[in-house]
Every structure is written in structure tokens, then in C-alpha cells.
BAZA-249169 format. One record per residue (C-alpha): residue in three letters; x, y, z negated. Coordinates in steps of 0.1 Angstrom, whole numbers, plus 5000, padded with zeros to 4 digits. Example, Ala and Ser with C-alpha at 12.3 -4.5 7.8 and 13.67 -1.06 7.14 Angstrom:
2
ALA512349554922;SER513749894929;
***
This chain:
665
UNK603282969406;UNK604282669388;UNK602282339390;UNK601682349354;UNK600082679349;UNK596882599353;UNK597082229353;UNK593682089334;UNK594282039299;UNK590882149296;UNK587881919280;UNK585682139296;UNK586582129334;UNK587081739346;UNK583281789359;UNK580881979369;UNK577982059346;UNK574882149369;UNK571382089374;UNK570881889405;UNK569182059436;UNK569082019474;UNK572382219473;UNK573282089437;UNK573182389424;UNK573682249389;UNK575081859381;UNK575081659348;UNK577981379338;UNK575881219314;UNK578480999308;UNK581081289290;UNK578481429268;UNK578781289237;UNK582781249236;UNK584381539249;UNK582081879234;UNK582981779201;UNK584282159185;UNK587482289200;UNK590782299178;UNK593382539187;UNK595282409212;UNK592382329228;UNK591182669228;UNK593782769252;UNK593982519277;UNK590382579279;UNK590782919284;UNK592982829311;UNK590982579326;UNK588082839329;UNK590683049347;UNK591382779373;UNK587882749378;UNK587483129389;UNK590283009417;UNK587082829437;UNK585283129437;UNK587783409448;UNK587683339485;UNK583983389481;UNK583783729462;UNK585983869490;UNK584383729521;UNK580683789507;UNK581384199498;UNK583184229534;UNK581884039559;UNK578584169554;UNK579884549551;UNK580584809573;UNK584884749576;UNK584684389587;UNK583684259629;UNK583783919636;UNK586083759664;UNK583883649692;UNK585283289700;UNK587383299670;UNK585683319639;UNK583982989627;UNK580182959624;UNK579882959587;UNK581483319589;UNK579883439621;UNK576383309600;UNK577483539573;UNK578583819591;UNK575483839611;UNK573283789580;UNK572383399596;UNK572383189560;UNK572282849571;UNK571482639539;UNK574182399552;UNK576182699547;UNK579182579521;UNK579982949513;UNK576182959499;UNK576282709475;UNK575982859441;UNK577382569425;UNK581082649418;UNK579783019401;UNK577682799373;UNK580382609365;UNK581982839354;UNK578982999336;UNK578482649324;UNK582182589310;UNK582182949292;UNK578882849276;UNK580282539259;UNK583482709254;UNK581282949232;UNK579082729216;UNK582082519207;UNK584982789197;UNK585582829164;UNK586283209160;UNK586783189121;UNK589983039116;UNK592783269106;UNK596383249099;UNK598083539087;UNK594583749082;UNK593983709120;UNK591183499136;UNK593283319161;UNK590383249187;UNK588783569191;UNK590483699214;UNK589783399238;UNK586283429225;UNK585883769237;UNK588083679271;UNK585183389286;UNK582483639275;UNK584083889300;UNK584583639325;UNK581183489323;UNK579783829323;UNK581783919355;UNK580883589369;UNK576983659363;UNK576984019380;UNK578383859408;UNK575583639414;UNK573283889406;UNK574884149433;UNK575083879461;UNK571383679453;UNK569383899432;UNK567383759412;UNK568983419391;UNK568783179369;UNK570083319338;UNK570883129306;UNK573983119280;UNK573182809262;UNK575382469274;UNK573682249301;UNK574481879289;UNK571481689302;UNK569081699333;UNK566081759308;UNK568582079301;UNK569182159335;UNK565882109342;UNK564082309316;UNK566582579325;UNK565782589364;UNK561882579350;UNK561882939339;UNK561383249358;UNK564483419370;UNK566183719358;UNK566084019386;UNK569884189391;UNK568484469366;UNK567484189338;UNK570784039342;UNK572584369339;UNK571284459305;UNK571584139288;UNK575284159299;UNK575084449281;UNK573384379256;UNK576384079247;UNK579584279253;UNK578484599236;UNK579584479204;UNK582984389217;UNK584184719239;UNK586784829216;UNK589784669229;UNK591984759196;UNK589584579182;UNK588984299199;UNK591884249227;UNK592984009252;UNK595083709251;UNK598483759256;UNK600283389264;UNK603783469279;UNK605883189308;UNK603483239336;UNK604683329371;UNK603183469407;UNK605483429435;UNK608383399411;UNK607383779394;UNK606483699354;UNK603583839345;UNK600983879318;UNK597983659310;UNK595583949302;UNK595584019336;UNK593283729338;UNK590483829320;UNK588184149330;UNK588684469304;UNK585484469286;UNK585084889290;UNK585484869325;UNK583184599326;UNK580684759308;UNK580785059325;UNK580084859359;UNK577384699346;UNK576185039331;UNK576485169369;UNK574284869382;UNK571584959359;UNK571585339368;UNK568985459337;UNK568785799324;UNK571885789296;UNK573885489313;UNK576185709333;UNK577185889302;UNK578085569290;UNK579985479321;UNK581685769319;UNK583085749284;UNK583885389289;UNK585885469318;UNK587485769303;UNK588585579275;UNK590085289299;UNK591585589320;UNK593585759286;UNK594385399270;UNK595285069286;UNK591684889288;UNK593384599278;UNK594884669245;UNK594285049243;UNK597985139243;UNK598685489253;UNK598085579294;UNK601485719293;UNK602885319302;UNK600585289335;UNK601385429364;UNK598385569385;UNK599585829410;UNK602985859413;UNK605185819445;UNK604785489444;UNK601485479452;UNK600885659478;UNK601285669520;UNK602585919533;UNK604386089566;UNK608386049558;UNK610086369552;UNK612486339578;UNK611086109610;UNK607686239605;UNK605885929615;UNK607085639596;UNK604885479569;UNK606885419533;UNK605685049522;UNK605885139485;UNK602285129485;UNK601984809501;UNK604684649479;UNK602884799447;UNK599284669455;UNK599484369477;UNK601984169464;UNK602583889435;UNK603884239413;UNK600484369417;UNK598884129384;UNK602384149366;UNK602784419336;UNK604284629365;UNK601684619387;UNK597884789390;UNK596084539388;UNK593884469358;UNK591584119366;UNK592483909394;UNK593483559397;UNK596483389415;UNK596683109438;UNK598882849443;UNK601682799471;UNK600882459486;UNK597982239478;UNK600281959462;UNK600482229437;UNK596682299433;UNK594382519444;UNK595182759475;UNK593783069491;UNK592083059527;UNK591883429528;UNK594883419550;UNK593183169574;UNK590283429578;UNK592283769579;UNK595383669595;UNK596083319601;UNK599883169604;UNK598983099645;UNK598783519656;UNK595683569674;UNK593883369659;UNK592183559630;UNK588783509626;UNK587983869619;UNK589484209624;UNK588884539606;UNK585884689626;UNK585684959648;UNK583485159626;UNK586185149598;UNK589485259622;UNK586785579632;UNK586085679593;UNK589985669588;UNK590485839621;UNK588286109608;UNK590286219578;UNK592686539580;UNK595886469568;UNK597386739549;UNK600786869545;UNK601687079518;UNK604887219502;UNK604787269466;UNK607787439465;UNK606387689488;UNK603187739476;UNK602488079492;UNK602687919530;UNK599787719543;UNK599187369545;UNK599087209578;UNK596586989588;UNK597486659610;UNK593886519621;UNK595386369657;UNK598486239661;UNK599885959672;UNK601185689666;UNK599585769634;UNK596385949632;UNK593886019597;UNK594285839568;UNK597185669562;UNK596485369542;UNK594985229571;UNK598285149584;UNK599584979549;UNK596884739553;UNK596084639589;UNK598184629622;UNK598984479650;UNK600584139659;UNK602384039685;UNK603083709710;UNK605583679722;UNK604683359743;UNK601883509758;UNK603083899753;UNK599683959738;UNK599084239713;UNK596184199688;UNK594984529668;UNK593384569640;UNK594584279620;UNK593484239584;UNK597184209561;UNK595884249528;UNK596383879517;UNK599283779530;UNK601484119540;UNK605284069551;UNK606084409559;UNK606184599590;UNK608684669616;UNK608184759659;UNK607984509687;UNK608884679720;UNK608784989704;UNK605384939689;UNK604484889653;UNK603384589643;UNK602784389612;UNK604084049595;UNK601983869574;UNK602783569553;UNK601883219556;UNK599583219521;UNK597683409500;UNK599283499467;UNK596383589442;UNK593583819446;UNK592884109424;UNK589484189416;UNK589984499397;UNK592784779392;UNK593585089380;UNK592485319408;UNK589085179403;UNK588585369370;UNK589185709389;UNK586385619416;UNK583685449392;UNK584785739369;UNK583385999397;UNK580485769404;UNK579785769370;UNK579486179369;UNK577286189400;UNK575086019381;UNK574986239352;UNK574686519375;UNK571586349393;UNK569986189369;UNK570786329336;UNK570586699346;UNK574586739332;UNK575587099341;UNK578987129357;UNK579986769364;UNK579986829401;UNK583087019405;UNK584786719377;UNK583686449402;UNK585086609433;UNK588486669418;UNK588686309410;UNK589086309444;UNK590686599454;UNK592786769429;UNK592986479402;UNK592486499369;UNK594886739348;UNK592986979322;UNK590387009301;UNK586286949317;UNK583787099296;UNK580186989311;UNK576887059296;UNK573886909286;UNK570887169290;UNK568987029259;UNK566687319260;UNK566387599284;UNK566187969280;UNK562388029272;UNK560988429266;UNK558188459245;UNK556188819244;UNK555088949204;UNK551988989196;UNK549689099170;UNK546688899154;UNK544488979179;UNK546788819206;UNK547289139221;UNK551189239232;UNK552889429206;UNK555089759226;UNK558589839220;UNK559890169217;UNK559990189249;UNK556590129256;UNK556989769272;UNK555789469256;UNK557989329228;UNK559689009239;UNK561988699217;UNK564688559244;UNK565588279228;UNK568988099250;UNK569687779264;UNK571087589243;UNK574087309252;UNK575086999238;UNK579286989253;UNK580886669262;UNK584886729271;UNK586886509294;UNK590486609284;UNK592886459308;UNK595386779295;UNK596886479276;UNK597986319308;UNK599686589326;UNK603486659319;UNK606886619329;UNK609386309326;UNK609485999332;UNK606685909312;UNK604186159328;UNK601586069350;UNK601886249381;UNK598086249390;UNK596586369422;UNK592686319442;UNK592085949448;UNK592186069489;UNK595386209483;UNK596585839483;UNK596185839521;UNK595386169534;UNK598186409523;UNK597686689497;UNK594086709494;UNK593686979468;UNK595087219495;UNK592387059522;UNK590187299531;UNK587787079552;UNK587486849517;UNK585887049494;UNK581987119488;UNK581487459497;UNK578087499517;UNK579187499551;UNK580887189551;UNK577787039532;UNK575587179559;UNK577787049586;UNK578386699574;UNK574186729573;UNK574386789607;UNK572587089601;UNK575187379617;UNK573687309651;UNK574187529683;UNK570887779679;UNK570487759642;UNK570188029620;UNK573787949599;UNK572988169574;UNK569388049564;UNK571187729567;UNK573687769540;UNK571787969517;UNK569487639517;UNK572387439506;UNK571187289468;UNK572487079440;UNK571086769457;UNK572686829487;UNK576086859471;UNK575286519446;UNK574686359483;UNK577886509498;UNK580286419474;UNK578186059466;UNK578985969506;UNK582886109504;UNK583185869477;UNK581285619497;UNK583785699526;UNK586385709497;UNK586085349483;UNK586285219521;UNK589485369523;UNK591085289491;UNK589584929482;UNK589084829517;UNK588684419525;UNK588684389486;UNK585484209480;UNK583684529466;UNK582484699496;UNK578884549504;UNK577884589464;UNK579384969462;UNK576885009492;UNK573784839472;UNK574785039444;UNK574985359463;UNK571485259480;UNK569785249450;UNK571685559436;UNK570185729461;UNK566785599458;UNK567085679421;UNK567486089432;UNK564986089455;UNK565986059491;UNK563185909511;UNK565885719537;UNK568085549508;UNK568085239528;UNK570085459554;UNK573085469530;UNK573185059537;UNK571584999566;UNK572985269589;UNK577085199579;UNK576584829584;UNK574684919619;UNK577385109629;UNK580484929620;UNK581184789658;UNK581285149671;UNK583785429674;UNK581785659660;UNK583185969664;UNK580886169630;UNK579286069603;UNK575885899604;UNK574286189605;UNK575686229634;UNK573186319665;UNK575586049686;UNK575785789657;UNK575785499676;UNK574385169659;UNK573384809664;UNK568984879661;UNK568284519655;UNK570784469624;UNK569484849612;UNK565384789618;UNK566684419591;UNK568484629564;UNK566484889564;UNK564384599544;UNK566284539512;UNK564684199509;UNK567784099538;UNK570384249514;UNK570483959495;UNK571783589504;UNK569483279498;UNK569983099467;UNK569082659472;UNK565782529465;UNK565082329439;UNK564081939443;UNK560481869430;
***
């Protein structure tokens, strides 16, 4: 990227703007105050945006090292990995902990604030208010930056007013903070009005380049729908799914960012997929690789929707240490590896070969082989490296930030990576599948929706290519018996009592992806989300939610018991839990080492808490347990090995959360 792209124009962003603290949490120039938040004029309106921008660069490592490090894909490298990431890693928050400090996520709350307060969204040229849409692009990003803080800390400080002063800072640090819950819904509450995205879209500046690719600047900003319907997630009340759902259909049939037709996007064609070659059998395609993981994957031809790139030397500006933690220049030397617990889950998948040409002949299933075994995308993302000073292999490497392609060293596969981190995307298109399945989970479990089951597991399985009626059951069917003045039943003719049946009646809500589905080279070729790495999964017989494999991912088909009583007490709860962990197990396969995973495992949690289940901690606590381990099954495994300290600490949720500073008297 060129030195100029994000070089500080910006009134806002020569210092910081927070209330002080033992971990100065917040700081005040004093001295910058009365001279430079004076309203914006146009031009500065963009190199502010920009500015705000380069601030999100300080906190991107972050995001991606807080959701993985404490999740279930990511092991520290014993006599590798530094202390501030064994700390995190092990849940250890030293306060001297630099990772912890809060300070960089305010500032940017901070510069959005008086970015806000200062913008003036009324003038127009041409009948169009030329700051609105960089108006509407800080909201998103403060928003985004706010749920962050509120998944990794909990509870806040919360305010959207501009801290100029210490009497502001302080006053500000004075009041109670906001749980993760309050936060959610006054996010809410301030992007509602702005979800249309015809209405109200993103900037669009032109010139900017990652790793010489062009791309777009509304890649920069997070689309307000899909926003929304995360936050709507997070908050998990009776009607928000629907919500979630509908935002996330819309973003799925329209571009989210200007609500151009879905036809332009590409979502699951042969480019993004792994799969076994045709003709050598083994050998891993790196389309998929080269269409996620690289500068192209935040251009216009890319997937990815938010993100933010990094620079390519720090004479430039600001550059990426992911690499230094994933897979550092010197091979060997990374700090952590993809766990254990994370190679078993993709070991466990069934790969699935189908001919569509012959559809009368049965798939074949690959569950074992070698060199490849499970789900592929394992492969597209880690590997192994090798010395060849020492003639030292190293498995398990994490390639995601810097990937250079793949090739064999003594006739064994390993991986290159490159010496810096490009950009890191926080957000693409496959994510509106999966939330999209989350989201209709919900309305099964907690908004009684009738048929939304079966529209959830083909997001997964079959993909998305007709019309889904589900139902609402407003009122059930109710049967009333007739009778006379007295109260006494009046008969029929046929000497029964005389009874009304009055039906159920249904409010409908349709999904139509028919829209979506055709042929050319416009058409969206869609499949499952597990398709992506596991083959043809609509022809996968062990990946469907018929009772017995409910009952057996339960652990319930044990030697001795009764298989039928068994499946015939197989309920709609059960299935809401076995499709809710396949996308669990899903979302670690697709979005792995992303920065998502230890929120989707919160939000899970709580899901399950929210229908009921009486070990929802489990959904956390007993994945995070188990990530050193080989674990052969699931855990509900009867062998599930774990780590009983770490489990017997999340199994608290109070340990979830990481420590925010405490304030100076």
C-alpha cells in the first residue's frame, strides 16, 4: 500500500483523547482543544474518515489474537510463545499486559465521536448531502468498535459524546457501566435508522491499493445490515432473530454495501471451494486460498466486506505482527500452532464425493485418508514448514496472514508463508450464510417459528436455492364443545357432543433464494457452507438431522440401550442443539484463526442458556478444555479428554471476560 493512503491528514488523530487511568485508559491534550474541533469542511471530512481508518490498524492484531488465543483452535508453543501471549492464552491477564490496554479501542470511539459532533451532514451539491455517507461510515465503525469491547470485557464505559477535558473524561469514567446487553441495544438503537444501504451507502473514494491489487474504500467500513443483525444476535430477545434474519437475507440477495443486485458477488462457485483434484486425487487446488487470504480478498473482487490493510514496512506506517505470532519469517519459531483439538474436529468430517452427472450412483465417502484426511480447508490454511538447516519439520503452522502457497519438501507437503501481513478482514461474505443459520436457530428456539430447522441445516448442507416458507403459530388449533344455556353439551346427530374446531392459524414469512439460482455466468452456483471443505454435502448421509445421528452425536446409541426408545425420544430441542453445535463445529472450520471464534462461543453459550440447557457453560468451557487433545468424538464423548482445571474456570462465566484498568482515585 502506498505511503500516502492513510497518511494523517486528519484533525482528529495527532493525539490521543482519553481519560487518564493506571493503564491510561483514556488521555486529554488539553492543549489541541480549542483550535483543531472547530466544524469539519469537506475535505476534511475525508481525511478524517481516513484517519479513523488508520486508527482501526492498532487494534486489528488485537481482535484476532483476543477471539483465538483464548478459543478452542489456538495452543501455545511451549518455549516459543512470549509471555504476554502465553498470559492470554492461559487466561493469566497481567495488568502489565500491553494487549490489555483498552486505550487504542477509545480512541477510536473518541475520534468518531467528534467526527459526529463536528460533521456537517447538510451540505449538498447537486441535491446530495455530501457527508452522509461518511457520517453513516464512523457510526458503523464506532458501533463495531464498541461490540468489541463489549464481547472481550463485558461490561464498559459507554458514552458518544467527545471527551475534550479531564472534567469530561472524568465525569464519563464516574458513571456506571453499560453490561455487553446495554451496549448491544443502544447500538441498535443508533443504526436502526440507517440500515438501508440504498439509502444511506458507503463511501466510495477510488486510487487505493493492497499489495498492488486496487480496491474499493467501502470495504473499510462495516455494512450497517450485517451489523445490525450481529448485534441483534448478541442480544438474543424474543423477535431479534427475525430481525437478524431479514437483515441478513437482505445483505445475502443485495450487496450490503450498496444494495446492488447479488448476481455481481460471488459466494459459492469453484472458486471457493477445496476440493480433491479430479485427476491426482490428493492434491489441494489453492483457489481458495488465493480468493480469501490474499490482498484480492478486500478488492471489488474479493469476499471480503470490512477489514483493514496494513502496510509493507514500517517506514511506510503501520504494520501487522500477526505474522510474527502465526508464522514468523525465522521457521520454527511461531509462537502458536493450530491446536490439537482443532486438527481432530477437521479430522472428523466425511468428505464426500459426488457425481452430478451420475446422479443415480452413490456418493463415496473419504473420512481417512492420507495425506489428506476430513475437511479440507484445513490444509488451505495451516501446514507444515520445513528446515532445512536443521531438517526439522514443524506441523500445524498457522498461514492465514501471510500465505505463499504450497508445494512438497522431500516428498512432503509443506507450506510457504510470507514475510508480512497484508490486511486483515474482519467480515465477508460467507459470514451472512452462517449468521443467517444462527439467526433461524433462534427463531426456531426462541420464537416457536415452525419449519426453520430444515432452512438452517441446508444453509449448511444443500445451500440455499428455492423458495422457504416458515410459520409463525400465532394461535393454535383450539376445540370448543356447544352447549346450551344451561352449560350442558349440546349432541350431534350422531349422538356425540357438538364441537367448533377452530385451526391454527399462521402468520408466513418466505426466504426466496429461487432468485439466486440459475445458469450463466452471472449465476450463483450456491452449495452448504460445509461443502466448502468437505465435498458434496447435500449427498452426506452422516450430515443431516435425522434422529439417529442426533442421538448418536448425544452419545446416547450406547452398546445395551434400547435404540428404539432412544430415537423415538429424539425432540425439537435436541435437533435446535444438533444443528446449533454443527454450526459451532461449522464456523471453526470456515472462519478459523479469524478473530471470531471465542465470541461465536459466548454467543453460542448464552444461546444455549436462553433454550434451556442446564450445562450451557459446557458449550464454552468443554471446547476450550479440550483443545490440546486429539479427541477422537465430540464432547459428548464418553473419552472426551480435557484440561479439568481450565474447565472447573470457564465453567464460571465471570473468567470469560478480560480485565479492563482501574481507575486512579
Amino acid at each position: 500500500m502506498k505511503k500516502n493512503i492513510f497518511y494523517t491528514l486528519c484533525i482528529l488523530l495527532s493525539g490521543a483523547l482519553f481519560l487518564n487511568s493506571c493503564e491510561d485508559m483514556l488521555e486529554i491534550d488539553t492543549t489541541r482543544v480549542d483550535h483543531e474541533f472547530n466544524d469539519l469542511t469537506l475535505n476534511d471530512s475525508v481525511y478524517s474518515v481516513l484517519g479513523i481508518i488508520k486508527s482501526v490498524q492498532n487494534v486489528a492484531d488485537r481482535h484476532v489474537l483476543f477471539g483465538e488465543l483464548r478459543g478452542d483452535l489456538v495452543v501455545p508453543n511451549e518455549g516459543k510463545a512470549v509471555l504476554d501471549i502465553q498470559g492470554i492464552c492461559n487466561f493469566d491477564f497481567d495488568p502489565e499486559n500491553p494487549y490489555l490496554a483498552v486505550k487504542d479501542y477509545y480512541a477510536i470511539i473518541n475520534n468518531c465521536n467528534v467526527f459526529l459532533a463536528r460533521v456537517d451532514t447538510t451540505i449538498e451539491r447537486s441535491n446530495q448531502k455530501l457527508m452522509l455517507r461518511e457520517f453513516v461510515a464512523v457510526k458503523s465503525i464506532r458501533a463495531w468498535t464498541y461490540l468489541q469491547l463489549a464481547i472481550n470485557y463485558g461490561s464498559i464505559p459507554y458514552f458518544t459524546e467527545p471527551i475534550l477535558t479531564h472534567h469530561a473524561a472524568t465525569e464519563v469514567m464516574a458513571q456506571p457501566m453499560k453490561t455487553r446487553d446495554e451496549v448491544v441495544s443502544l447500538l441498535i438503537e443508533d443504526l436502526t435508522p440507517y440500515e438501508n444501504p440504498r439509502v444511506y451507502p458507503m463511501p466510495v473514494w477510488k486510487g487505493i491499493k493492497v499489495g498492488g491489487v486496487n480496491m474499493s474504500t467501502n470495504s473499510l467500513f462495516m455494512p450497517i445490515r450485517a451489523l445490525l443483525a450481529e448485534l441483534h444476535l448478541w442480544r438474543g430477545n424474543p423477535g431479534d432473530y427475525k430481525i437478524a434474519a431479514n437483515y441478513l437475507y437482505n445483505s445475502i440477495m443485495t450487496t450490503p454495501l450498496v444494495s446492488n443486485p447479488a448476481t455481481n458477488r460471488k459466494f459459492y462457485d469453484s472458486h471457493t471451494k477445496v476440493e480433491l483434484s479430479d485427476d491426482k486425487g490428493t492434491d489441494i487446488r489453492n483457489s481458495y486460498t488465493d480468493m480469501l487470504f490474499n490482498a484480492n480478498a478486500l478488492t471489488d473482487n474479493g469476499t471480503g466486506f470490512f477489514g483493514v490493510p496494513f502496510e509493507s514496512s514500517t517506514s511506510e506506517g503501520i504494520m501487522s505482527a500477526l505474522n510474527e505470532v502465526f508464522a514468523p519469517k525465522v521457521i520454527g519459531a511461531a509462537q502458536v500452532s493450530a491446536a490439537p483439538g482443532y486438527v481432530a474436529l477437521s479430522n472428523r468430517q466425511v468428505y464426500t464425493i459426488y457425481d452430478e452427472n451420475t446422479p443415480t450412483e452413490p456418493a463415496k465417502f473419504i473420512s481417512n485418508g492420507e495425506p489428506y484426511q476430513g475437511d479440507l480447508r484445513r490444509y488451505a490454511v495451516t501446514g507444515s514448514q520445513y528446515n532445512i538447516e536443521t531438517d526439522e519439520y514443524y506441523s500445524n503452522v498457522i498461514a492465514k496472514y501471510n500465505y505463499g502457497g504450497s508445494g512438497k519438501m522431500n516428498g512432503m507437503p509443506v507450506v510457504y508463508t510470507s514475510e508480512y501481513t497484508t490486511h486483515v478482514t474482519f467480515y465477508r461474505a460467507e459470514m451472512l450464510y452462517a449468521r443467517f443459520a444462527e439467526a433461524l436457530l433462534g427463531m426456531i428456539a426462541i420464537e416457536g417459528v415452525k419449519g426453520a430447522d430444515l432452512l438452517a441445516m441446508a444453509t449448511l448442507a444443500q445451500g440455499l436455492n428455492e423458495n422457504y416458507v416458515i410459520k409463525y403459530n400465532h394461535v393454535p388449533a383450539d376445540t370448543t364443545t356447544v352447549v346450551d344455556e344451561e352449560g350442558n353439551p349440546i349432541l350431534n346427530a350422531a349422538g356425540g357432543d357438538s364441537i367448533i374446531v377452530t385451526p391454527a392459524t399462521y402468520d408466513q414469512v418466505s426466504f426466496d433464494f429461487s432468485d439466486i439460482v440459475g445458469e450463466g455466468a452471472n449465476a450463483i452456483k450456491n452449495r452448504g457452507l460445509h461443502s466448502r471443505g468437505s465435498g458434496f454435502t447435500a449427498q452426506n448421509i452422516y450430515y443431516a438431522p435425522t434422529a439417529e445421528n442426533i442421538a448418536s452425536y448425544f452419545g446416547r446409541l450406547t452398546e445395551g440401550a434400547d435404540s428404539a426408545a432412544v430415537l423415538s425420544g429424539v425432540n425439537r430441542a435436541d435437533t435446535v442443539r444438533y444443528v446449533s453445535a454443527l454450526l459451532l463445529d461449522e464456523l471453526a472450520l470456515e472462519f478459523c484463526f479469524e478473530g471470531n471464534r471465542f465470541g461465536d462461543l459466548i454467543r453460542f453459550a448464552k444461546f444455549a442458556e436462553k433454550c434451556g440447557d442446564p450445562n450451557w457453560q459446557d458449550v464454552l468451557a468443554k471446547r476450550v478444555a479440550g483443545r490440546a487433545y486429539n479427541n477422537a468424538g465430540n464432547l459428548h464423548s464418553a473419552d472426551y479428554e480435557l484440561d479439568n482445571g481450565l474447565y472447573n474456570m470457564l465453567k464460571n462465566e465471570e473468567n470469560w471476560y478480560l480485565p479492563l484498568p482501574e481507575s486512579e482515585e
